[in-house]
C-alpha positions in Angstrom: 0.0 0.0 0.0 1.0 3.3 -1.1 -0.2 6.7 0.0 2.4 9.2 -2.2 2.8 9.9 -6.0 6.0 8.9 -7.6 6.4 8.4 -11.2 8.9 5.7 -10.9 6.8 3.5 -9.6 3.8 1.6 -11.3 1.1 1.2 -9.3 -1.2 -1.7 -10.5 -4.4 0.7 -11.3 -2.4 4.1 -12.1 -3.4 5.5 -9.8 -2.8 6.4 -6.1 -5.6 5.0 -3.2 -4.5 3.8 -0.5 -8.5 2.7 0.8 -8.7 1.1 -2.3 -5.4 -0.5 -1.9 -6.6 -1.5 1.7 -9.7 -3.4 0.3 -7.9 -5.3 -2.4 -5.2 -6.9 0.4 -8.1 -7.6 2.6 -10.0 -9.4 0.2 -6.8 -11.2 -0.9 -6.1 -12.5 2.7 -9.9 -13.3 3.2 -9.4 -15.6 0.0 -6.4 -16.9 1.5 -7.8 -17.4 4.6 -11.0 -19.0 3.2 -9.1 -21.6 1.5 -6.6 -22.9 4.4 -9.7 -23.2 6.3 -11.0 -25.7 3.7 -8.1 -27.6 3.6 -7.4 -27.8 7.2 -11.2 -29.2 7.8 -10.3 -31.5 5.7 -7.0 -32.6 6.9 -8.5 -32.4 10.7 -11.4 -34.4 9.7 -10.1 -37.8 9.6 -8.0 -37.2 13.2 -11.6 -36.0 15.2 -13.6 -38.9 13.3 -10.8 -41.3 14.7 -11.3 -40.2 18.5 -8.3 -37.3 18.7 -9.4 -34.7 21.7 -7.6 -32.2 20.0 -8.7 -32.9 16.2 -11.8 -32.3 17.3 -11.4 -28.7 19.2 -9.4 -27.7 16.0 -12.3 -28.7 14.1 -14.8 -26.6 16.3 -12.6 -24.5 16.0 -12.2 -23.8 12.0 -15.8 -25.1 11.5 -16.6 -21.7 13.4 -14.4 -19.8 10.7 -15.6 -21.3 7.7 -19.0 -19.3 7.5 -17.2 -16.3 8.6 -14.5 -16.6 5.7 -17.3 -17.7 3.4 -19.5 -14.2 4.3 -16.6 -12.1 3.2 -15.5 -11.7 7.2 -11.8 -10.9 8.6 -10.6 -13.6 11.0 -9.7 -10.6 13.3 -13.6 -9.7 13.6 -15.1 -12.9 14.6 -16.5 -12.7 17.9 -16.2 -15.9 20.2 
């Protein structure tokens, strides 16, 4: 993210917005996010079906996430 003008250095849209700039690396992280959520239900999923205590806290856990991910939400503003 930028918030200054220089014209040696491209910025991806030509122009300078630093809200806008905001917004696309939140959205980027969300997707991120979203999808290591997916995978780890999956990889935990096997572990909590098989008895593991802690497989199936973790998959409480991210089975709380996933709607929040899938709804556009940050991690940072799910409330417990």
């Amino acid at each position: 993210m930028r918030c200054f003008e220089n014209d040696n250095i491209i910025h991806v849209n030509n122009k300078v917005d630093p809200a806008d700039d905001i917004d696309v690396i939140n959205t980027e992280l969300a997707l991120s996010d979203l999808d290591t959520c997916e995978r780890a239900i999956h990889r935990v999923q096997k572990k909590a079906k098989g008895g593991d205590k802690d497989a199936k806290a973790e998959l409480a856990a991210l089975e709380k996430c996933l709607p929040h991910l899938e709804n556009a939400g940050m991690l940072r503003s799910l409330k417990n």
